[in-house]
N, C-alpha and C positions, 0 to 999 in steps of 0.2 A: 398687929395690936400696938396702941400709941402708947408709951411707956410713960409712967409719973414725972421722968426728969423732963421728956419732950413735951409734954400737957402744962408743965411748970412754964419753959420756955417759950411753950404757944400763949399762953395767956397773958406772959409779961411783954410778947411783941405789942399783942390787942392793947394791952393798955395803954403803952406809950406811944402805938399808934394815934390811938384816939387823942393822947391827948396834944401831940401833934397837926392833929385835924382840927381840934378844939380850937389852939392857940389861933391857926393859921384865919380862923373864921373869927375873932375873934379881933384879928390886925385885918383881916377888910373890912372890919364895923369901924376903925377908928379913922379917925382924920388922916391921922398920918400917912395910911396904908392905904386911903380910897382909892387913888390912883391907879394904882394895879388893877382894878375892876371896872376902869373905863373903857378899855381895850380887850374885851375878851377876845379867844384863838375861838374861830368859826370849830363847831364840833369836829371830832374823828380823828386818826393817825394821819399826818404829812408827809410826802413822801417827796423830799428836799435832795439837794446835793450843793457842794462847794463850787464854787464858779468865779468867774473873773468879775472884775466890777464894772469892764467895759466891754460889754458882749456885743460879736458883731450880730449881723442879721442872719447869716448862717449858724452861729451858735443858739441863738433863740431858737432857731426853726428846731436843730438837733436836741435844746432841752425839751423843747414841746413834746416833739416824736417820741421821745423815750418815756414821757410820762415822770417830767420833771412839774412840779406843784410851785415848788417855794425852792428858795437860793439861799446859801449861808456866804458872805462877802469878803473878801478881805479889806482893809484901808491902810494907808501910806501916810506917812505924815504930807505929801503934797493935797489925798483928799480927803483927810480927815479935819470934814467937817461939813455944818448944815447944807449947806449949796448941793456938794457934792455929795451928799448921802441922798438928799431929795431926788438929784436927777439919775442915780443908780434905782432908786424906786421906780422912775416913772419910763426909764428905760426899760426892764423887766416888767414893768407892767402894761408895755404899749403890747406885749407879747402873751399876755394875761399870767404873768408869771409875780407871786407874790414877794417880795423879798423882807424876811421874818430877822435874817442876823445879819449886823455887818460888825465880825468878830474881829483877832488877831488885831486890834485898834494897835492906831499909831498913832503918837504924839510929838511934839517939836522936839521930844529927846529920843523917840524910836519907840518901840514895842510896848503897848501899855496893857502886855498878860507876861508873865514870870517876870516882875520888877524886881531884879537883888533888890534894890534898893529899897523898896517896899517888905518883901519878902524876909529882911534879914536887916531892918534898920541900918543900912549905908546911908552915907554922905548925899543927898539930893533926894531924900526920902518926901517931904513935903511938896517940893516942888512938885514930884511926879506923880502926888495923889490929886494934886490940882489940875494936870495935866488930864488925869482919867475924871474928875469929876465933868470938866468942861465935853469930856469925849461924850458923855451921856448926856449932857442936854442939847449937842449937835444932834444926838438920833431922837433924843424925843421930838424935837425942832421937826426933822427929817420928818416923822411919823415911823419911824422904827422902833418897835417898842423890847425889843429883846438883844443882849450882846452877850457873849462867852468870856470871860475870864478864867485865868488861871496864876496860882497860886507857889509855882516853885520857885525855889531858889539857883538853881543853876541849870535848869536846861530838860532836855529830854536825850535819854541817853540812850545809846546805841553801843553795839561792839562789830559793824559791819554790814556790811550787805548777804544776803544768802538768796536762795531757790523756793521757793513754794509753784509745784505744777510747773515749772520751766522758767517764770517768769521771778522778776528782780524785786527782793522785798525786807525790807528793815531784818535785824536780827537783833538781838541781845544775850549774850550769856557774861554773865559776874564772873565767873572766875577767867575772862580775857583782859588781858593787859592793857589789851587796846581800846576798852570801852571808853568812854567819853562822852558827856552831857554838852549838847549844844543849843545855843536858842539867838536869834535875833543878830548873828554874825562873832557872836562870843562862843569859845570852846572849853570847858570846864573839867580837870582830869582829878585825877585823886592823886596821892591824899585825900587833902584839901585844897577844894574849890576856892574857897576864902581867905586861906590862909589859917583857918582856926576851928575849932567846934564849937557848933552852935546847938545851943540847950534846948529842949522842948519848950521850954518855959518861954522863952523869948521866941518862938517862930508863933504860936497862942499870940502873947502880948501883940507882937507886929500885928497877926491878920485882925486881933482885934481894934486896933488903933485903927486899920487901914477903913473896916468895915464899917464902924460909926460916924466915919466920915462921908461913907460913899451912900447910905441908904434914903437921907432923907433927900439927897438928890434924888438918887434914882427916883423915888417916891415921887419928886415933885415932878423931873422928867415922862413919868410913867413909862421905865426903862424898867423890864427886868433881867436879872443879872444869874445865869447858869456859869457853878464853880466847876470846871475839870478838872477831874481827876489827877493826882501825880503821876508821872508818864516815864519812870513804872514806879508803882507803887510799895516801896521798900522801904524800908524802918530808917534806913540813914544811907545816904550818898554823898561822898566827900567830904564827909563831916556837917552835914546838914541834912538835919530828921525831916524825915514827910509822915509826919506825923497824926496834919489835919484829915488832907483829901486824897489820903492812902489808903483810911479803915470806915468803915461804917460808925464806928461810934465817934470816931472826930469829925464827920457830915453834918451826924446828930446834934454833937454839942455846937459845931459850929453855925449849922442855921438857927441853935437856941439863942445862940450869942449875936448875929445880925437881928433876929426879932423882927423881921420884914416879911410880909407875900412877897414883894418883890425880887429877894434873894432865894435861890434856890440851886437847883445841880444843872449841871451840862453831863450827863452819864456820857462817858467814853466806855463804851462795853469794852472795845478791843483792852484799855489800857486796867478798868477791872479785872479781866480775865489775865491780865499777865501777873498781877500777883495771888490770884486764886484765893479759895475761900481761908485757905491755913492764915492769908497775909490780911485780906480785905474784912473776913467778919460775916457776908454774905457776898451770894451769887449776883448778876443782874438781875435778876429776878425778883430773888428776895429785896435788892434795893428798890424796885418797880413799885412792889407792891407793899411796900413800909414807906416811902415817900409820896409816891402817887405823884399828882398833882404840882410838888413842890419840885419834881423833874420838867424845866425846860425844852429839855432837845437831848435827841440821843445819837453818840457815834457808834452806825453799827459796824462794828470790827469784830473779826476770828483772831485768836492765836493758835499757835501748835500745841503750847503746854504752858502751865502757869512758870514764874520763876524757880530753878536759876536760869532757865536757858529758855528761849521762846524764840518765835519768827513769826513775822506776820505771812497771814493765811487768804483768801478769799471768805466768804460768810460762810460758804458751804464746808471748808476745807479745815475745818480747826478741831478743837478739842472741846465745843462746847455748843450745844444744840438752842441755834438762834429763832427758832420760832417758838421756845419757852421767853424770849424777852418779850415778840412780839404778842403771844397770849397774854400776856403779863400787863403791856400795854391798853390792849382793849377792854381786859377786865377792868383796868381804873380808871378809863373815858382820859386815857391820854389824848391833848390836843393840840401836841408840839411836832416838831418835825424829827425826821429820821433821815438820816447821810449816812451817806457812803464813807470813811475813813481811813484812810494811806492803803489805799486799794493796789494791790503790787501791779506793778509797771509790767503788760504785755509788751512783745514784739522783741528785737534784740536790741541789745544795749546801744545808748548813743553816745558817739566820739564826742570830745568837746569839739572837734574840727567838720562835726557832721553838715553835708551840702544841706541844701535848701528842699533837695527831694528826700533825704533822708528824715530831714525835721518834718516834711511832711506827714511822711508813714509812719512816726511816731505818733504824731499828733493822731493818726489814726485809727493806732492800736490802743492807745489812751482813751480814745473814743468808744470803742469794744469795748473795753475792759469798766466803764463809767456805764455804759449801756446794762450790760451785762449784770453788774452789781445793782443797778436800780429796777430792772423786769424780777434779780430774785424778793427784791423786799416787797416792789409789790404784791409778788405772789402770797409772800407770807402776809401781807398786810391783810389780802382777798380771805385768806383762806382763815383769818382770824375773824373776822367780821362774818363771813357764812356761819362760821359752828355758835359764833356768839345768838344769831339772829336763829338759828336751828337750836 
């Protein structure tokens, strides 16, 4: 029996759902917002993975066989930009392979996702928002209409390598000395990261500043823009709060505050699941099915257990049963892609001094392990789309 406080809870989700759904129909009727509706995602779940931007002819062949759909890209400040975004497309696509994000952007100062600079008002803060505007009408240019951003201030943090099944895979526990946040060739320890603490109030202020500048590009670009999650999602690291895209209700306020279809999530399930429902507000699930539609693109990841202490897992291997995301998805005519995510490294470790036939077998056990993880989503993808259609 459903109890009056959860009946209360149920009907305040519905509402602000709706009126979520409301707003969102509401910015593709205006000028501003048409763009995003020129390019709709062909129906159904996508079953994508990360990849290089210059695949040889055997690597095409190997995404094909695996039942690779769509590519998520990385760029370098050498090819970041129209030229070279177009011919990553039409490379992937001589092999009928669609290519949906060309993420992790890079610009004439480096990495144009976790800008301190941006993130926390430092010194060359403008400059590098001009930097990311120009990134986005390179993909629209391209005919890429979707890129991944993220939002931290100092890094994704780590406290070492561990075991899941044998094989070599991120870890995190808080109470290690040795954790440290790193991003982009920067290493960020505690204390403070900055040298100082930084207010809630002022990381708001920044993404707001950042956001009103980036939308009516994207807008004109017909780019849309998925926020990732904090990576992990904790109330403060080094003296700067993650405050936004740590909880469900700073998602909320924040796609209130961009006012865009274009702005939307990149759900990192793995990196949801590492602060658990006590940290985040909801499950991925619950996120799925309160945002619907204003989800871009998901990273499917396991952990072992929410915060303090976690390790990444394989999809099967964690603490949280991933074909309730996948249902979740079908239920609200999800039509973005699904990836793989720091999928732990099969085979035995490699030397920095490893031969040529060494780098091979890696390369090949990487191969397994990218396989492997992309035959399990499809399955869940199959087996969500049967019971839907039953």
């Amino acid at each position: 029996m459903v109890g009056k406080d959860s009946m209360i809870g149920m009907n305040t989700d519905r509402r602000e759902f709706g009126k979520l759904a409301l707003g969102a129909a509401a910015l593709l009727s205006r000028g501003g917002g048409a763009k995003a509706a020129v390019h709709p995602n062909p129906p159904g779940i996508k079953i994508a993975t990360s990849y290089r931007a210059d695949p040889t002819d055997d690597d095409l062949l190997f995404l094909t066989q695996i039942g690779v759909e769509y590519v998520s890209l990385p760029a370098t400040p050498e090819n970041a930009n129209a030229e070279s975004f177009t011919k990553m497309r039409e490379r992937y696509g001589s092999a009928g392979i669609k290519v949906y994000n060309v993420g992790s952007g890079a610009g004439p100062s480096g990495s144009l996702h976790n800008m301190p600079e941006v993130t926390l008002n430092l010194p060359g803060r403008d400059r590098r928002i001009e930097e990311y505007k120009n990134y986005l009408r390179y993909l629209g240019k391209a005919g890429i209409h979707y890129t991944t951003y993220a939002h931290m201030g100092n890094g994704i943090w780590s406290s070492g390598r561990a075991k899941t099944r044998g094989c070599d895979t991120r870890e995190l526990d808080l109470s290690s000395p040795d954790k440290v946040g790193v991003w982009a060739g920067k290493t960020y320890r505690e204390p403070l990261s900055h040298g100082r603490v930084f207010s809630k109030e002022e990381i708001w202020d920044n993404y707001t500043y950042f956001i009103k500048q980036v939308v009516p590009v994207a807008e004109e670009a017909g780019v849309r823009i998925g926020i990732h999650p904090d990576d992990p999602p904790a109330p403060v690291l080094a003296g700067v709060p993650r405050c936004i895209f740590g909880n469900f209700e700073g998602y909320r306020r924040a796609m209130e505050i961009a006012n865009s279809p274009n702005i939307g999530l990149c759900l990192c399930c793995g990196t949801w699941l590492e602060g658990g429902k006590e940290l985040t507000g909801k499950d991925p699930e619950e996120m799925i099915r309160y945002f619907g539609k204003r989800i871009f693109k998901i990273h499917f990841r396991n952990v072992s257990a929410p915060l303090p202490h976690f390790i990444e897992t394989f999809m099967d291997n964690g603490y949280y049963d991933m074909y309730k995301i996948m249902k979740a998805l079908r239920d609200v005519d999800y039509d973005g892609i699904v990836i793989p995510d720091h999928v732990p490294h099969m085979g035995p470790a490699l030397a920095a001094n490893a031969t040529q036939a060494e780098r091979l077998a890696a390369d090949a056990f990487n191969r397994a392990a990218l396989a492997y993880s992309i035959a399990y989503m499809r399955a869940l993808r199959d087996r969500a789309n049967r019971e839907a259609k039953g």
